[in-house]
Structure formats: C-alpha cells, structure tokens
C-alpha positions as CSV (number, residue, x, y, z in Angstrom):
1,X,154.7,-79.9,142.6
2,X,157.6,-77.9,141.8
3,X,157.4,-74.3,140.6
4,X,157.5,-73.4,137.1
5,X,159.7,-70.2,135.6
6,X,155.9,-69.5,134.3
7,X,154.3,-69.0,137.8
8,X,157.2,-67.6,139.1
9,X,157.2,-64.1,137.5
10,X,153.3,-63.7,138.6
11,X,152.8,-60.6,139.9
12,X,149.5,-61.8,142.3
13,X,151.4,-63.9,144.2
14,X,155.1,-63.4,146.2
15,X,157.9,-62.5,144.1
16,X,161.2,-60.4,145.7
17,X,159.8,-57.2,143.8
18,X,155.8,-57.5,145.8
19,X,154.9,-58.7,148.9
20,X,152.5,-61.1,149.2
21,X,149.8,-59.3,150.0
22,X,150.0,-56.9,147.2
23,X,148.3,-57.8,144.0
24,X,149.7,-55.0,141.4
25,X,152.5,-52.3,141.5
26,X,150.3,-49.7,139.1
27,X,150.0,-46.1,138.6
28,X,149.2,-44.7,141.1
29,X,151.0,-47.3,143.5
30,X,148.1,-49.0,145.6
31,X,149.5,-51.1,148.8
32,X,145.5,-52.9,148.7
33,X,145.7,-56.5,148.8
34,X,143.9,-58.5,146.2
35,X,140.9,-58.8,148.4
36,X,140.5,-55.5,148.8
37,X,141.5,-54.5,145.0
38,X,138.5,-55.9,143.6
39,X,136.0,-54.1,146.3
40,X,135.1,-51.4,143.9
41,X,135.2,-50.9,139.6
42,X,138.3,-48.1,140.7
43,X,140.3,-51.2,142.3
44,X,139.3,-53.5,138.8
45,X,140.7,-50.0,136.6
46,X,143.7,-50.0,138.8
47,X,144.5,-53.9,138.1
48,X,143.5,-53.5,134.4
49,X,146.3,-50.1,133.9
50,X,148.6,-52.3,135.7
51,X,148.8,-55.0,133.0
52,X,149.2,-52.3,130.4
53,X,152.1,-50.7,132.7
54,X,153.6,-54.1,132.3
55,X,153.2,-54.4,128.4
56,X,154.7,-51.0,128.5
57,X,157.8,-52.2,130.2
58,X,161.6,-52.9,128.5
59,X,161.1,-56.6,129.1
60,X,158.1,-56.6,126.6
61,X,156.8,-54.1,124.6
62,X,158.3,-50.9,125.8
63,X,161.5,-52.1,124.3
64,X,162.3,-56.4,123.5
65,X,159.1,-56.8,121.3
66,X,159.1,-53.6,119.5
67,X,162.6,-51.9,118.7
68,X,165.1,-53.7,120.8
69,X,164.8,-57.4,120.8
70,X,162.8,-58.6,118.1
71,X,163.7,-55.9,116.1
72,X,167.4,-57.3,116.1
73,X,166.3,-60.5,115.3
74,X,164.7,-59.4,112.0
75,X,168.0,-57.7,111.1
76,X,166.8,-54.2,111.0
77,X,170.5,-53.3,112.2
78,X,173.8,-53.3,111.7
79,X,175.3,-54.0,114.9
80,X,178.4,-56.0,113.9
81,X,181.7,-53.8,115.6
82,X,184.7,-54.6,117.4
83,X,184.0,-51.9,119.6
84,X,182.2,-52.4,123.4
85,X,179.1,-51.7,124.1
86,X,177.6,-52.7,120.9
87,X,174.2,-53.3,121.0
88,X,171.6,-56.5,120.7
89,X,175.2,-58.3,118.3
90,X,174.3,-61.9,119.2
91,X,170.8,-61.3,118.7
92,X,171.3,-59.5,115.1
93,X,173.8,-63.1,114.7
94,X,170.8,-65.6,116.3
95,X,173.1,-66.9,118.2
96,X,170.3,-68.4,120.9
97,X,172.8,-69.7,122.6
98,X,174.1,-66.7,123.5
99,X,173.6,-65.4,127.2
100,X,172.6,-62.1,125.7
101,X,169.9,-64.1,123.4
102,X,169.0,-66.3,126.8
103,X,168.8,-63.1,129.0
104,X,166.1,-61.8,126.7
105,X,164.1,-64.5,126.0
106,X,164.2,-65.5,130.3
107,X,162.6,-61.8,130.7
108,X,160.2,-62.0,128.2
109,X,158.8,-65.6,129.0
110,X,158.4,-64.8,132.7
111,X,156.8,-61.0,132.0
112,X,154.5,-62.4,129.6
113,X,153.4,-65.3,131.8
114,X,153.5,-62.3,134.9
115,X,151.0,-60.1,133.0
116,X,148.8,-63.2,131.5
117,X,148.4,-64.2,135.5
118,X,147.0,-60.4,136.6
119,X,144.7,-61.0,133.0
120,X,143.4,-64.0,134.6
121,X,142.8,-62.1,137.8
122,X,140.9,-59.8,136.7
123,X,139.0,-62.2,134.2
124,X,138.5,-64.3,137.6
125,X,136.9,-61.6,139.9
126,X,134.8,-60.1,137.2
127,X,132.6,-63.0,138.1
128,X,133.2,-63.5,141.5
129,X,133.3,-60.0,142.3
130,X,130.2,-59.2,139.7
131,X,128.2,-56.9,141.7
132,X,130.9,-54.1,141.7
133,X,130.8,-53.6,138.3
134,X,128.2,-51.3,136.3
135,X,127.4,-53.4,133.0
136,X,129.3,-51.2,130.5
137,X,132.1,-51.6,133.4
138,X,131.8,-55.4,133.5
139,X,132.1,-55.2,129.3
140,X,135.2,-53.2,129.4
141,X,137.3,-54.8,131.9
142,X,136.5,-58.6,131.6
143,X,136.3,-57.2,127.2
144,X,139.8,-56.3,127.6
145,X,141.3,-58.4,129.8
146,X,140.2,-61.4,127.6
147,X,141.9,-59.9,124.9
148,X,145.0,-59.0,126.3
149,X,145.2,-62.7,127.7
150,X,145.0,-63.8,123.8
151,X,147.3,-60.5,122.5
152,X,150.3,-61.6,124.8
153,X,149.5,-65.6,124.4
154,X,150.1,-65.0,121.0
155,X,153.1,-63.5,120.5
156,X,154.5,-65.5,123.0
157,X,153.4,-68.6,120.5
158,X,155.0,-66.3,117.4
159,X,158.3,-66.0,119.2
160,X,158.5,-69.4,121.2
161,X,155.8,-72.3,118.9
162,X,156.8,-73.3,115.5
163,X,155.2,-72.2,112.2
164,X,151.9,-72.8,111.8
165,X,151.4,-75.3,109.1
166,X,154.8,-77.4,110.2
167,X,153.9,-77.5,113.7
168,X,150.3,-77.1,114.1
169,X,150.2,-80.9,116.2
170,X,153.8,-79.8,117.9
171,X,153.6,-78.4,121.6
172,X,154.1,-75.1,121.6
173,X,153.5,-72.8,124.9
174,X,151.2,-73.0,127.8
175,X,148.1,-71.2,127.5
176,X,147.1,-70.1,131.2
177,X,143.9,-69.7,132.3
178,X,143.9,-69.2,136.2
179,X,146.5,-68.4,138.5
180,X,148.0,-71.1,140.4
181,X,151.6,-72.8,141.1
182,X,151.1,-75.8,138.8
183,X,152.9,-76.5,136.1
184,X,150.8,-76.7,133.1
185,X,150.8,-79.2,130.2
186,X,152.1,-77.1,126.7
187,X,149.2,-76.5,124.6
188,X,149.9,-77.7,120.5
189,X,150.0,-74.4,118.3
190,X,146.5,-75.5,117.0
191,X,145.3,-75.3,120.7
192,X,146.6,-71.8,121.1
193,X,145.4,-70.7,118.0
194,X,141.6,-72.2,118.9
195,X,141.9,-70.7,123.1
196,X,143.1,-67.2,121.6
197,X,140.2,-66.8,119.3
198,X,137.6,-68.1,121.7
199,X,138.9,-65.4,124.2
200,X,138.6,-62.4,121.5
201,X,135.0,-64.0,120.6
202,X,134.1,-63.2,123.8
203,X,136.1,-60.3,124.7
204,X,134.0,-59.0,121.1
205,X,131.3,-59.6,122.5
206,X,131.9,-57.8,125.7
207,X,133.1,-54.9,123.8
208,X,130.7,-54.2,121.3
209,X,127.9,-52.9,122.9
210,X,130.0,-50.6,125.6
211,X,133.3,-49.6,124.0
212,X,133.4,-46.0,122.9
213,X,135.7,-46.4,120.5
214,X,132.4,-47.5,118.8
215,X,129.8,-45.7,120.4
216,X,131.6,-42.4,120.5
217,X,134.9,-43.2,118.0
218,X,137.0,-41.5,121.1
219,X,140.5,-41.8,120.6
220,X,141.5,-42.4,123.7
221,X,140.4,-45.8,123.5
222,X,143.4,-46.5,120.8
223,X,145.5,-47.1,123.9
224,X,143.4,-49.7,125.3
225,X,142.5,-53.3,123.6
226,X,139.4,-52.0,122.0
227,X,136.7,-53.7,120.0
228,X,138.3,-52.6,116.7
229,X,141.8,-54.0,118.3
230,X,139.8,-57.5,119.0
231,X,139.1,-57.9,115.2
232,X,142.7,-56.6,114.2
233,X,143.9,-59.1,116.2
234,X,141.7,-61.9,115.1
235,X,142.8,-60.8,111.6
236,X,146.4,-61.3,112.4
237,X,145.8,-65.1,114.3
238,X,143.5,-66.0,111.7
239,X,146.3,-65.2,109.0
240,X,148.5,-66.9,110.8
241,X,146.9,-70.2,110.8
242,X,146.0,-69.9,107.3
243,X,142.3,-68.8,107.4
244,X,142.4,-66.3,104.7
245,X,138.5,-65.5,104.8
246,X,138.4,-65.3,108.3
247,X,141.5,-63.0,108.5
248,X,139.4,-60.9,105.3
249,X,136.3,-60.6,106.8
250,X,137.7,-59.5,110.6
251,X,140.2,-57.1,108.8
252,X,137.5,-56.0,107.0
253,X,135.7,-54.7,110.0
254,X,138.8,-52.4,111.4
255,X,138.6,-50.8,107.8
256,X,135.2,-50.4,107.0
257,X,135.2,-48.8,110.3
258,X,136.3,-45.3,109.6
259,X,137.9,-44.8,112.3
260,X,141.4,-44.6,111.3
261,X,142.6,-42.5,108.7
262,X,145.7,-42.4,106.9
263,X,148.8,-39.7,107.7
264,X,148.8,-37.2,105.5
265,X,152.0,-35.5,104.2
266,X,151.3,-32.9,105.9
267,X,151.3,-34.3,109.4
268,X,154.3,-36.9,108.2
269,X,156.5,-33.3,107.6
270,X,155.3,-31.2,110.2
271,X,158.9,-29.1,111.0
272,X,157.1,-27.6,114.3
273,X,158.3,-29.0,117.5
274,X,156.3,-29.6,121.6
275,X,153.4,-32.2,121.6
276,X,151.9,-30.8,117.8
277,X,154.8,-31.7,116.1
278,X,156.0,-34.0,112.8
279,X,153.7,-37.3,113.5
280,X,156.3,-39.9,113.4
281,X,154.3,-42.8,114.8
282,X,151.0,-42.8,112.0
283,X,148.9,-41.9,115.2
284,X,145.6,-41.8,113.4
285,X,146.4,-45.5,111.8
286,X,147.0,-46.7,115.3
287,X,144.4,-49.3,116.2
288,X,145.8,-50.4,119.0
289,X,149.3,-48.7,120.8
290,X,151.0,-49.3,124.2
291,X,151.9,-46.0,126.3
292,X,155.5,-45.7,127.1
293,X,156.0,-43.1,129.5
294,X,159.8,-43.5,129.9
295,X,160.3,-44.4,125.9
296,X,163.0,-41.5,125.7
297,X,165.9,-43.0,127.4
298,X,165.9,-46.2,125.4
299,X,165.1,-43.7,122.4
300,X,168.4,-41.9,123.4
301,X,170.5,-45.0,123.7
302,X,169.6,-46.5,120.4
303,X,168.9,-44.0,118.0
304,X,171.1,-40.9,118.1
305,X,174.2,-40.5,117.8
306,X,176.4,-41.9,120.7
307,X,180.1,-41.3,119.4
308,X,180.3,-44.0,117.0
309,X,177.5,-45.4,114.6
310,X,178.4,-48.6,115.6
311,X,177.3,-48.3,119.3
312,X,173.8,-47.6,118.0
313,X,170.8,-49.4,116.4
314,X,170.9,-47.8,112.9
315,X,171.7,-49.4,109.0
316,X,174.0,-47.7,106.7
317,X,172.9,-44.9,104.1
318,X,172.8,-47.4,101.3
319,X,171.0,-50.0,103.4
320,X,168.3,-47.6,103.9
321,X,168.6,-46.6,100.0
322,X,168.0,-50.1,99.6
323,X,165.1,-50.5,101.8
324,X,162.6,-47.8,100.8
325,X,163.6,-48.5,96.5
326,X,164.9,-44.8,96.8
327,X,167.1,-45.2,93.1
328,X,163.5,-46.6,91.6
329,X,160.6,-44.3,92.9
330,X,161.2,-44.6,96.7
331,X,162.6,-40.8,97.2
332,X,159.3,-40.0,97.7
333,X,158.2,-42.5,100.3
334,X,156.7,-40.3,103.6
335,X,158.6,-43.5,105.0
336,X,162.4,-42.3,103.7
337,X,161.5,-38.8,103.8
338,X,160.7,-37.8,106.8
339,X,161.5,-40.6,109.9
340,X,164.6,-41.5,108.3
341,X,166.7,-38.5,109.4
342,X,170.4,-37.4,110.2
343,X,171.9,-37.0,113.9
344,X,175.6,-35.9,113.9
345,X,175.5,-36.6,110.1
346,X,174.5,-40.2,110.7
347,X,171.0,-41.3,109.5
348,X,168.8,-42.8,112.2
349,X,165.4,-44.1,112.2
350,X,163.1,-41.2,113.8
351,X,160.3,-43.4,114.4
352,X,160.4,-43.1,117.9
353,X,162.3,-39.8,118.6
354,X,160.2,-37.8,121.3
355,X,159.0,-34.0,121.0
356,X,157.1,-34.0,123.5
357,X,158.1,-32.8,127.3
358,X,154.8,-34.6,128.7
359,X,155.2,-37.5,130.8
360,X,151.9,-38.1,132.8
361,X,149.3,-36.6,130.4
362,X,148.1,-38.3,127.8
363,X,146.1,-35.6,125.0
364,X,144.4,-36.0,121.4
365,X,147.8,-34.1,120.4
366,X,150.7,-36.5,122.2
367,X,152.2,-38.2,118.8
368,X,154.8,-39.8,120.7
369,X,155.7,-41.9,124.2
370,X,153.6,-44.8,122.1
371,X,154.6,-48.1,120.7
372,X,152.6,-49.3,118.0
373,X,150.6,-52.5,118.8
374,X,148.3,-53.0,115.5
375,X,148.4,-50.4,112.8
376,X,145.6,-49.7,110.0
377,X,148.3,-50.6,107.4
378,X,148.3,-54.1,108.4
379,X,144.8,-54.7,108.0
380,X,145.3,-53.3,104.2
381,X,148.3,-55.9,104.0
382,X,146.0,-58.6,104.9
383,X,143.4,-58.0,102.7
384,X,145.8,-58.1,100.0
385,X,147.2,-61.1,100.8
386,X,143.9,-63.1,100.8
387,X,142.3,-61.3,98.1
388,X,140.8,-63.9,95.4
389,X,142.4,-62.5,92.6
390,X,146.3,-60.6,92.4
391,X,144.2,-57.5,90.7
392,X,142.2,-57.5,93.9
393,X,145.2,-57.9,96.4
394,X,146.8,-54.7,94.2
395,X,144.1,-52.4,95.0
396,X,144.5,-52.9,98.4
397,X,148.5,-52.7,98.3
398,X,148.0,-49.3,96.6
399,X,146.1,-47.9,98.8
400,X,148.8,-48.1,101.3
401,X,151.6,-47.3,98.6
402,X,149.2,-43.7,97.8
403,X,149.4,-42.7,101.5
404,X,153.0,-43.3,101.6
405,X,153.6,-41.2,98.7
406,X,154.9,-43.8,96.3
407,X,153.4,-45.1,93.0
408,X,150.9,-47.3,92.2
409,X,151.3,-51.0,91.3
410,X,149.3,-52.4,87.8
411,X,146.6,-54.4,88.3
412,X,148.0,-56.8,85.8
413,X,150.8,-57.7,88.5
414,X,151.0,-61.8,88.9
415,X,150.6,-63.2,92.2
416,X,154.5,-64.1,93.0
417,X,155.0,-60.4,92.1
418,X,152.5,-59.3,95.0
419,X,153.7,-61.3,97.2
420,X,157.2,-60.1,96.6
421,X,155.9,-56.2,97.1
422,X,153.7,-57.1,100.0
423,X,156.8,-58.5,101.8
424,X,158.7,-55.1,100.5
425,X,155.6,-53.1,102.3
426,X,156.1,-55.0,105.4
427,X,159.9,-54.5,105.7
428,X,159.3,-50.5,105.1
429,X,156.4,-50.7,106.9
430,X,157.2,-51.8,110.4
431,X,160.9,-51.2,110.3
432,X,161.9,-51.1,114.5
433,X,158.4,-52.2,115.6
434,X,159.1,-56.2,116.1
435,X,156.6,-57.7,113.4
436,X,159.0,-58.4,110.8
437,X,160.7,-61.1,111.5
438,X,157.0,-63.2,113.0
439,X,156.0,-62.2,109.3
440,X,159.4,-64.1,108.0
441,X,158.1,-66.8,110.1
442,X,154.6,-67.1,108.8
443,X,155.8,-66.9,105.1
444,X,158.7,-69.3,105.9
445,X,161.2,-66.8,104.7
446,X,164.5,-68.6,103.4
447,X,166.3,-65.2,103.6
448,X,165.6,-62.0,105.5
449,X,166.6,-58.9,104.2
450,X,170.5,-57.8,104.9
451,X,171.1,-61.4,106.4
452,X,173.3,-63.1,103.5
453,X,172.9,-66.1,104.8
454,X,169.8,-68.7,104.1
455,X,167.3,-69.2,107.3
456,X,166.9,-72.9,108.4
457,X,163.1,-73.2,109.8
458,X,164.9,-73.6,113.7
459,X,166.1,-70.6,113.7
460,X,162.9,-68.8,113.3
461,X,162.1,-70.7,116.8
462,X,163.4,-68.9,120.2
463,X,164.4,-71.7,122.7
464,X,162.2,-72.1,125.3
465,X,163.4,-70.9,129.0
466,X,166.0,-73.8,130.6
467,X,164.5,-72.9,133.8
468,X,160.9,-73.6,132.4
469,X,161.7,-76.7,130.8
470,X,163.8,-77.8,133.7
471,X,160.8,-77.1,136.4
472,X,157.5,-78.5,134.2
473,X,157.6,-81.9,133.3
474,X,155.0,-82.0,130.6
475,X,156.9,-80.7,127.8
476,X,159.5,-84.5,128.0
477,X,155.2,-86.2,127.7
C-alpha cells in the first residue's frame, strides 16, 4: 500500500532527519533504538519530553498554532505592504491556495501526525513494556500520552474538519491509533469528537490518583498535560460539539480547583527586569503551557521593531484602541496597559517578549519561553457561555472582566448582548495565541474582526495536504 504524507513525517520510523534505528531526537539527544528506549521508566520520560519538544517546535505550537500561523488567519495583523519580506500576507488574505498557505498547512499536517505516532508509541509499550513502570509511573506517561494524542487530534480537526454541527457526518481527519504505514480511512468529525474524549476518559483516569498537580498542586506540572489540563480540554471538545453541560461540568472542575489564580495588577506591571519580571504570559492562569526554549528569535522577528512596521506582526494604534474599547472604559484593561507596549515608537504586542536569560532551566519564577496551551480564562468563558440563564453567564464574564481591570457587565444584559461581549473577551483575550479564529469557527462567525469582508463557511476550513489526499485513497470512498 502506498505511503501516506501522514506516516511519513513519523518520527519512530525512517525519515531523512532519524535513522531507522532511532526512535526520538529529545533532550538530552539519546542514539537508543526503540527497543532499547522502553527498557527502563527514564527511556519512557525521554520519549514522553520528546513529544513535547515537538509541540514546542515552529511547525506547531512554538510558532504556526500560536502567534504565527493561525494567528494570521484570525486577522490579528496587519500585514498588507508592498514592501518584501512581509510576513504571514497570504495567510492574513486566506488565500489557501497560496504556496505560503500550502507550506504551512504541509508542516503542520505531517508534525502533528509525527508527534501523534511517538503518542501511540508510548501508549503501545506502556502495556507491552508494563513491568518497567512503577504504578504512579505507568499513570503519568500512558495519563499523558493519551491526552496529548486527543490535544493534537483535535486541533488538527479545528484547523482541517468542518464545523461541528454542519459537518458532524462529513469526513474529517484520520484519528491514529498505532503506528504503521497504512493509510487510514478519515474518521467523520463526530468520530473524532467520540475517540478524543474516550482517550481523556482514560488518560483522567490515569491521572487522578498520581498526578501532583493534584496531590501536591506543584507547578511544574502546568508544563505537562495534567489532570486539570484533561478536563480543560474536555471542556473545550465538549463545547465544541455542542454539549453545553458536559463542557460546564468539566470546566467546572479546573475552576473549583484552586489551583490557578488570577494576575494581579501587580504582577501584570512589574517594571523589574531578569526571570521576576512584568508577568506577560498570566502564568498562574496557565493550565496547561508548552515550553519554548528558543521562543526569542521568532519573538525578535515578529514583534519589535525591524525598520518598518510593516515587516512585522503588529496592528495599528487605533486598531488596538479599537480592540481593548480603550475610548469606552478599556484604558484600564491590564490587557492594553501593560503587554501592549511601544518599540521604536511603534506599538507591539508584548505578550511574548522574553526577560529572561535562561534557556535550559525551567523555575517557579520563569514567566516567559512558554506558549499558552489552555488558560483559566477560558474555562470562565465557557461557563458563561452555557450558563442557563444570561444573568448567570454575566457573573462569570465579570469575573474575568474584574481581573483584567475593566468594569462590570449588569446582570440585566440579554443573551445576544453576552454573546456579543464574550466574543469581545475572546478577541482581547487570546490575541497572538491561535484560538481565535477555531472560536470564529465554532460560532460560525460571518465576519472576523478587522477583515471587512464577510466569511463564507469554506474558508473557515484549511485544505487538506495534496500529498495526503493524493497517497490515501479512502478520503475519494
């Protein structure tokens, strides 16, 4: 059977970057073949940091689904220029066509399917290879393999499937569950909707009983898939296929937690500078991040100042006016104020801009080289979405609005009216992080924000690979 674009970017198996006896280029480097990787729980840890090395790459999250790629989709900047380089201007036009648009989408189809395949490894030997593992090691890695299988098969079916409710019988993407060369019928967006939460089901219950980010609330778990991760995550698939209570009651977990605690302005203005400085990234509110270790160079390239505004990923001063309501009440926003901020007289978004000189060690005090994966905020945004009642949704809204420093909404406000600010929160809210335009999806948005032209319900639908569709047969069945 001929060799799918899917298979081919597996890391496990021959590729010109690994030999075929290598299993996973992590960090540290490890030459053990895939035999011997899975001889002791330090081989399983190895395989397990190298799947989060590869979310953390610019192909995926480290920079095409966070503040390069998707971002530009979702028209966070103004990239139109005469000028050469200018940044991510096809994508900000959706023109999918494009071999800018088609060089994107090849590298994140194949790096997704690439880390689902070391997922499925380590989810395979976890039973072959059982006796290695303690039980709270078993929990962890097979917990969190499981659920990064789901967390990338997802987005993958946000970027590539159709909307839920129009396509919920339409194929979609292949959801992979072993490792082999065979091309693989597409599963319907209900089917990768049902595989995903079975996987965090059990990845949950994996997690519960052994993850310390609930027996011990460490924080260094927020850089891993953790239990509380699992049910943000569940909140944000269940959403997405339109189970309201169970996106309530699973984002309900994640808050009643305690865990995670809102910025305070305090931390949002910090003027100090090395690894204590202004927290730009909300760490606290993280529930689950990706580590970037290399973050500042695309940092550098996009958001500072690079000789001409239009070479770089930023909106103009009134767009950003615009954006956080700053001529009704928005001045105040810990949003505006402080991570929207001037370089060479230019404003940039600071989200991402690095004070820190560490590169290997990751402390309780690093507030940057991380990429937001799941953030408290969206569990609040959640629950007021699929609150019973528009007073009920409001309370939850303002609890967000209060830690951003802006004013409370009435709890009079009509339902249209919420939904109207909650898309307003979202659009402030993860501004350069790559959920806004999957939420212009789900909520079938005829116009995103700064695009002056309507959306048709294609264009929120990235093309699937040529050489995928050319090389697996089952998507012309």
């Amino acid at each position: 059977m001929k060799r799918t674009t899917l298979i081919i970017g597996i890391v496990a198996i021959c590729t010109t970057s690994f030999s075929c006896k290598k299993f996973l280029d992590v960090t540290p480097k490890t030459s053990l073949s895939e035999e011997q990787l899975f001889t002791s729980e330090t081989g399983f840890q190895q395989a397990l940091s190298g799947i989060y090395g590869q979310l953390a790459s610019n192909n995926l999250y480290g920079n095409n689904l966070s503040m390069g790629f998707v971002s530009a989709l979702a028209q966070n900047y103004a990239t139109i220029a005469t000028e050469s380089p200018v940044l991510l201007q096809q994508t900000q036009l959706l023109n999918y066509t494009s071999t800018e648009v088609t060089g994107y989408t090849n590298n994140i189809w194949s790096s997704s399917y690439s880390a689902i395949a070391a997922a499925n490894k380590i989810i395979s030997h976890t039973e072959t290879d059982r006796a290695m593992l303690s039980n709270n090691s078993y929990g962890l890695l097979r917990g969190e393999a499981l659920a990064l299988r789901a967390f990338i098969h997802f987005d993958l079916l946000r970027m590539f499937g159709p909307e839920y409710t129009a396509g919920t019988n339409l194929k979609a993407i292949p959801y992979k569950k072993d490792v082999n060369e065979n091309a693989i019928k597409p599963a319907t967006t209900a089917d990768v909707v049902k595989f995903a939460l079975a996987d965090l089901k059990e990845a949950e219950s994996l997690l519960l009983p052994v993850d310390p980010i609930v027996t011990s609330g460490l924080r260094t778990r927020r850089n891993k898939l953790n239990y509380y991760g699992v049910k943000a995550l569940e909140a944000r698939i269940r959403l997405f296929s339109g189970d309201n209570i169970g996106a309530a009651a699973a984002a309900t977990v994640v808050v009643n937690s305690a865990k995670y605690n809102f910025i305070t302005q305090a931390e949002a203005s910090n003027v100090g500078s090395g690894i204590v400085a202004r927290d730009r990234l909300y760490f606290n509110e993280q529930v689950f991040m990706i580590r970037v270790r290399d973050i500042l160079t695309n940092v550098q390239s996009y958001f500072r100042f690079r000789g001409t505004a239009d070479q770089t990923l930023t909106r103009s001063e009134s767009d950003f006016s615009t954006l956080y309501e700053t001529k009704s009440g928005g001045v105040s926003d810990i949003r505006w104020a402080y991570r929207i901020e001037r370089d060479a007289g230019v404003l940039f978004p600071s989200k991402f801009w690095q004070t820190s000189n560490s590169t290997t060690t990751i402390t309780d005090n690093l507030l940057d080289q991380y990429v937001p994966g799941i953030r408290l905020s969206e569990m609040y945004y959640i629950l007021a979405e699929t609150a019973s009642t528009p007073a009920t949704g409001v309370d939850y809204l303002n609890t967000v609005r209060l830690n951003r420093g802006i004013s409370i909404l009435p709890n009079t406000i009509t339902a249209d009216a919420l939904k109207a600010e909650i898309t307003k929160e979202y659009q402030k809210e993860f501004y350069a992080e790559g959920q806004l335009f999957f939420y212009y999806k789900r909520i079938k948005a005829l116009r995103m924000q700064f695009r002056r032209i309507n959306m048709a319900p294609e264009q929120y639908v990235l093309p699937i690979p040529d050489s995928e569709l050319q090389f697996n047969p089952n998507y012309a069945n």
